[in-house]
N, C-alpha and C positions, 0 to 999 in steps of 0.2 A: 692214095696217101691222104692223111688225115692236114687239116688247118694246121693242126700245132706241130705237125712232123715236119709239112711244107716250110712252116717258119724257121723253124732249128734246122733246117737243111739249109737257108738262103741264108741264117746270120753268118756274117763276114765280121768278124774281128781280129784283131791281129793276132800273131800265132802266141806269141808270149803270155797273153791272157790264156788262150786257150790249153798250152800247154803246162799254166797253172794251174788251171782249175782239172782241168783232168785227173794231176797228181793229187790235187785236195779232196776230188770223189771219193777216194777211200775210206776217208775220216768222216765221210758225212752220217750225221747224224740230225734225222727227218725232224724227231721229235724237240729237242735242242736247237738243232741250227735256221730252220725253217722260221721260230717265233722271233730268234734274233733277228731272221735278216728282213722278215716283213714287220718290223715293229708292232710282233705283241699277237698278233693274229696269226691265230692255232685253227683255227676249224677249217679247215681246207681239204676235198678231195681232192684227185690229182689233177682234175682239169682245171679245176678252180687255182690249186694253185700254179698252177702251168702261167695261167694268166696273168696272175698277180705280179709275177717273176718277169714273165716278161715286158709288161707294163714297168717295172722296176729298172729292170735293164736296161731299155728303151729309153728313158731318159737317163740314165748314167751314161750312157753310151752317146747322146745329145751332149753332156756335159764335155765328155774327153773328146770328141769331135771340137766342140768350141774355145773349148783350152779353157775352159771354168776355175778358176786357180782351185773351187770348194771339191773338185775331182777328186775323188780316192781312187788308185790301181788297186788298193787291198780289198776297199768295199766293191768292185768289181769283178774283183776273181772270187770273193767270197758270193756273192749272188749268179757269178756265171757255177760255182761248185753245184750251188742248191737249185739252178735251172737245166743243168745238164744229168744231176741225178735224178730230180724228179721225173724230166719226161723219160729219162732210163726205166724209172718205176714204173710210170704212168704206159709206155709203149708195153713191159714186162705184163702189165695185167688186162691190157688189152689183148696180148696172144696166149696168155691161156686162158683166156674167159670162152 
């Protein structure tokens, strides 16, 4: 198992996140939602942006742990959507490659 699969296997968030953004995978949109939720930055492969993502999360996720009042659940389920499709993508082209 690869680094980025180990990580997405071990994140623990609560199910309500998770059971959002699943339902929002459908609508994702790589090209569109991606430059939204990394402010602006488009050039990303999938590892790169696998990264980015979870760097991103990673302190949202510090935030709602600390009770940050500047916490968004919206900006979170929208960055758990484009972190859970991408490595979906990103796993996808590693098995038929």
């Amino acid at each position: 198992m690869t680094d980025f699969a180990q990580t997405l296997v071990s994140l623990r968030r609560p199910r309500l996140l998770i059971r959002a953004a699943r339902l929002g995978m459908t609508s994702y949109n790589r090209k569109r939602d991606l430059k939204r939720i990394t402010h602006g930055d488009t050039q990303f492969d999938g590892a790169r942006a696998l990264r980015r993502l979870m760097a991103l999360e990673a302190d949202l996720e510090q935030s709602r742990r600390s009770g940050d009042m500047a916490y968004s659940p919206a900006r979170h389920v929208d960055l758990l959507i484009a972190l859970m499709s991408e490595a979906q993508l990103w796993l996808r082209a590693r098995t038929t490659a």
